[in-house]
Steps between C-alpha positions, in 0.01 A plus 500: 500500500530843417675666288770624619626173651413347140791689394741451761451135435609542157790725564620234735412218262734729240745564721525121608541412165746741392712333845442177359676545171727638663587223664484248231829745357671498814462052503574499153835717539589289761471160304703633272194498220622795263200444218260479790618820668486701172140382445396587851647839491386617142155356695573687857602813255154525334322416846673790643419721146113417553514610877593792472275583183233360750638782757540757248149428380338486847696855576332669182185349578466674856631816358292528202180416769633802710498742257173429372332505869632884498343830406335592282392160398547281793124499654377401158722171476402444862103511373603164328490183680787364314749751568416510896573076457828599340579835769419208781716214331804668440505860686376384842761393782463236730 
């Protein structure tokens, strides 16, 4: 698996879970459970918080890697083994 699909797995895995709480508010609304549906949305609230720190993070991540692969610098980084694993992981486009 490579990967690029490694990480589309866990996006959906996120993303599924995120749908799932969801829907575990939208049941417990519906049966009338008010404790319940305060728990699950202080939970769906912080699910919601870490996703887009996740996003936020991921963002930075790719630009911080672009401005290091520029001049004047950018053919050094690329020297190291490490940094063409990260330009490949999270620059490259399927």
């Amino acid at each position: 698996m490579n990967p690029q699909s490694s990480e589309d797995v866990d996006r959906l895995r996120k993303e599924n879970d995120l749908l799932a709480l969801e829907m575990r508010v939208v049941r417990a609304r519906s049966s009338g459970h008010r404790q319940e549906v305060e728990d699950l949305e202080v939970e769906l609230a912080a699910a919601r918080r870490q996703n887009r720190e996740l996003e936020r993070a991921r963002r930075d991540l790719t630009r911080l890697l672009q401005r290091l692969g520029r001049r004047p610098y950018g053919w050094i980084f690329r020297r190291l083994r490490a940094f063409r694993r990260l330009e490949e992981r999270w620059l490259r486009d399927d």
